[in-house]
N, C-alpha and C positions, 0 to 999 in steps of 0.2 A: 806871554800866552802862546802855546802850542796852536797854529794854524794850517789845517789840512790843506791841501791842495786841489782845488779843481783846473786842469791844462786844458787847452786846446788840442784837438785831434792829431796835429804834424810835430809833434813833441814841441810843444812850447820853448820857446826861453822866458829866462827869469821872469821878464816884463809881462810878458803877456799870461801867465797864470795871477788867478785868481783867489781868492779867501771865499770860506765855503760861509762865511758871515755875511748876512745882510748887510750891502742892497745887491749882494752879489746873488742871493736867493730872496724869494718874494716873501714878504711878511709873513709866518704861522699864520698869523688870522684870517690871510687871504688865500693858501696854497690848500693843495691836497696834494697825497703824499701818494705815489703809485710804485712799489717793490718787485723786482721779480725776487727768485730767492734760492737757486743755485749758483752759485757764485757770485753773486752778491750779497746776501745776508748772511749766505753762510760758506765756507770754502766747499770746492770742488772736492769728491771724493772717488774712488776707483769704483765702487759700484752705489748705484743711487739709495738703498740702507744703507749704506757709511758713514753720511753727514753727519756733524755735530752739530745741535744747536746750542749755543751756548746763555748761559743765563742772563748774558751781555745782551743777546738779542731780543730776548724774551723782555727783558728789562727796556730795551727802544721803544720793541712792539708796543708796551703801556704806555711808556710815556709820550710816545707820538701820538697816538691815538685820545690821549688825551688832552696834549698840547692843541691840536687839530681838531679837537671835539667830534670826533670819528671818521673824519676824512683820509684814512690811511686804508690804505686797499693791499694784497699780494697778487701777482699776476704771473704765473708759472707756468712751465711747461708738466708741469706736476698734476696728478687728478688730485680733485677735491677732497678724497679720502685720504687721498696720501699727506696732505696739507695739513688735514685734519689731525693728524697721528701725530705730525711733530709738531703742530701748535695748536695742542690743546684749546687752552687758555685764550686765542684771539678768536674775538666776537667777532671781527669787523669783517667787510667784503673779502670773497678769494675770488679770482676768475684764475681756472684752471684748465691745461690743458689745454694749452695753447690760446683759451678760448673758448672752447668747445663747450664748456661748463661753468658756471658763475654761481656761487652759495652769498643769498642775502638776505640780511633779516634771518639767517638760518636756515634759510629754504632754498635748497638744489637744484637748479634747474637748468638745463640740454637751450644753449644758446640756438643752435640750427639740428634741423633733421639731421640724423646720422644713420647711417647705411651698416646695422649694427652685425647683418650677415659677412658682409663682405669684410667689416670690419676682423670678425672670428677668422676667415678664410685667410686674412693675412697675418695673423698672429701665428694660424698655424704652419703656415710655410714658412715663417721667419724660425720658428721656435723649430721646426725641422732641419734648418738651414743653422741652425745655430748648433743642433745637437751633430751634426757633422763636422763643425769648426768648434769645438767649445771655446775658445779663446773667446769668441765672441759673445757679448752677454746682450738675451734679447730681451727687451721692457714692454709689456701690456700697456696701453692705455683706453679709456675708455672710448675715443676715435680713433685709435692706430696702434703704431708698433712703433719700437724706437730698437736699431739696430746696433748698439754701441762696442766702438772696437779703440776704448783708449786701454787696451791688454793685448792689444794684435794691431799695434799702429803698421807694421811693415805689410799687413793684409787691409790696408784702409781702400784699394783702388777694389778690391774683389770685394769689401762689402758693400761698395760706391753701386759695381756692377750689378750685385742681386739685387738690390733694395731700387736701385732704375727699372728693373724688370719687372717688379711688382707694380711700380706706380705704372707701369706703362700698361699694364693689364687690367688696371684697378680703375675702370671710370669714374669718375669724381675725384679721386685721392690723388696727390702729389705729393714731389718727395723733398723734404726741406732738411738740407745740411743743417747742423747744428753742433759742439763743439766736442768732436772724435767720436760722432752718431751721426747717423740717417734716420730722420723719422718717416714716415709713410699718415699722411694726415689728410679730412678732407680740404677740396680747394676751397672751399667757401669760409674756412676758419682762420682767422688770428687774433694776436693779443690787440693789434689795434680795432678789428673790428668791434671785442668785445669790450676795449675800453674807451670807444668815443660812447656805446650804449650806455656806461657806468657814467661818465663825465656829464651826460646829461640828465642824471638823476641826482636830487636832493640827496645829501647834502655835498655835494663834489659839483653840480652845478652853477656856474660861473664864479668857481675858482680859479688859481694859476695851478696847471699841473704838474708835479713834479716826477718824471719817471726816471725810472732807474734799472739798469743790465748791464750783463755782460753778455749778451750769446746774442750770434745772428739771428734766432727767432724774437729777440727783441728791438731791433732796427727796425721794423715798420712802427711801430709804437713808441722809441725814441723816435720819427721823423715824424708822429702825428702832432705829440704837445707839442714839439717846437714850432708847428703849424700854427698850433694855437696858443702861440704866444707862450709858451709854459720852460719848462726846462729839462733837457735830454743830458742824463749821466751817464756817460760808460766805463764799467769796470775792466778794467784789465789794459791788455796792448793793441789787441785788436781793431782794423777799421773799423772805421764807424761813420756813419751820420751824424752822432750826439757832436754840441758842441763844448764841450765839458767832459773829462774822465778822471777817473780816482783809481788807484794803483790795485784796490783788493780791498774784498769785506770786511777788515779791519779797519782800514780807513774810511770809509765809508763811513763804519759805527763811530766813530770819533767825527768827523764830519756831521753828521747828523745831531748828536749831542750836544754840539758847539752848536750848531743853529737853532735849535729845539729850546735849547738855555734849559 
């Protein structure tokens, strides 16, 4: 039998990686399942319409969801709409956008106030700052702006510099690195704040959680479940907190398969 790999953080040796097979992960009947979903569900693409979802995912999506009896959640830097567009088809929780926004039971709702003025104000300056550089390609969101320059990596310190400027003008908002982007978000938002609210609602309360990223804006939220007893995965090579990693979305989706049964 084909056995995925989940490593330790400092590149494991042989020994010390593990099989993504139970009692290495917590029983289905006792977990809930937490996803972000660029670059780990699905691969990175050069601009954020690029992605492919592929039918392999769409195909997890059900069957975890119902191996889980609906304890499988996505938790993205992505809005809700946007979530919406590439997966149709999933009924179950989103918390989107960092946070900012949570769809449950099908109903959309603004996790904290959002400052939706100042919000436009920085869109506009970025989206000005952008049509000066166009290499740089700038993302709306419905708390912020995402200034991303993986098509201008040799301009990453000048977009470091504008997108600092804005936070530093923008009361409430701060600027969170994120992988070959700056987003501009409020302070009071993240993925763990909005998913200890979710973990404490039926039916994800007092399961074991499982979350899963790749990107620095998912390290508070890998550092929460392992808080709570639960299990922190990271994709890719990058540091991390998690103590656990898998190589890329592909393995992952075989990972999860194998433990899903």
């Amino acid at each position: 039998m084909l056995f995925y790999q989940l490593t330790g953080f400092m590149g494991a040796s042989e020994d010390d990686t593990i099989a993504c097979k139970a009692p290495h992960l917590p029983d289905p009947s006792t977990a809930s399942l937490l996803l972000d979903f660029d670059g780990t569900l699905v691969e990175i693409a050069d601009r954020p319409d690029g992605i492919v979802v592929t039918e392999k995912v769409r195909h997890l999506l059900r069957h975890a969801s119902e191996r889980l009896e609906g304890r499988v959640a996505l938790v993205s830097g992505r809005s809700i709409e946007d979530l919406q567009r590439f997966l149709p088809d999933f009924d179950g929780p989103l918390i989107g956008t960092h946070g900012a926004e949570m769809r449950i039971d099908g109903e959309r709702t603004e996790t904290e106030k959002i400052d939706h003025s100042t919000v436009s104000r920085l869109i506009r300056l970025a989206e000005d700052f952008g049509a000066l550089r166009p290499e740089f390609l700038v993302e709306r969101k419905p708390s912020g702006v995402v200034l991303h320059y993986r098509q201008a990596e040799d301009h990453a310190a000048l977009a470091l510099r504008f997108m600092e400027s804005l936070a530093m003008a923008a009361d409430g908002f701060r600027l969170q690195p994120a992988l070959m982007a700056y987003e501009l978000k409020p302070e009071n938002i993240g993925k763990d704040v909005a998913l200890r609210k979710l973990l404490a609602m039926p039916p994800f309360a007092g399961t074991t959680p499982v979350f899963i990223g790749d990107d620095l804006t998912d390290e508070p939220a890998l550092d929460l479940v392992q808080e709570m007893g639960g299990f922190g995965i990271k994709i890719g090579e990058a540091e991390t907190v998690a103590r656990h990693r898998l190589a890329d979305p592909s393995g992952l989706i075989g990972c999860l398969e194998e433990w899903l049964g």
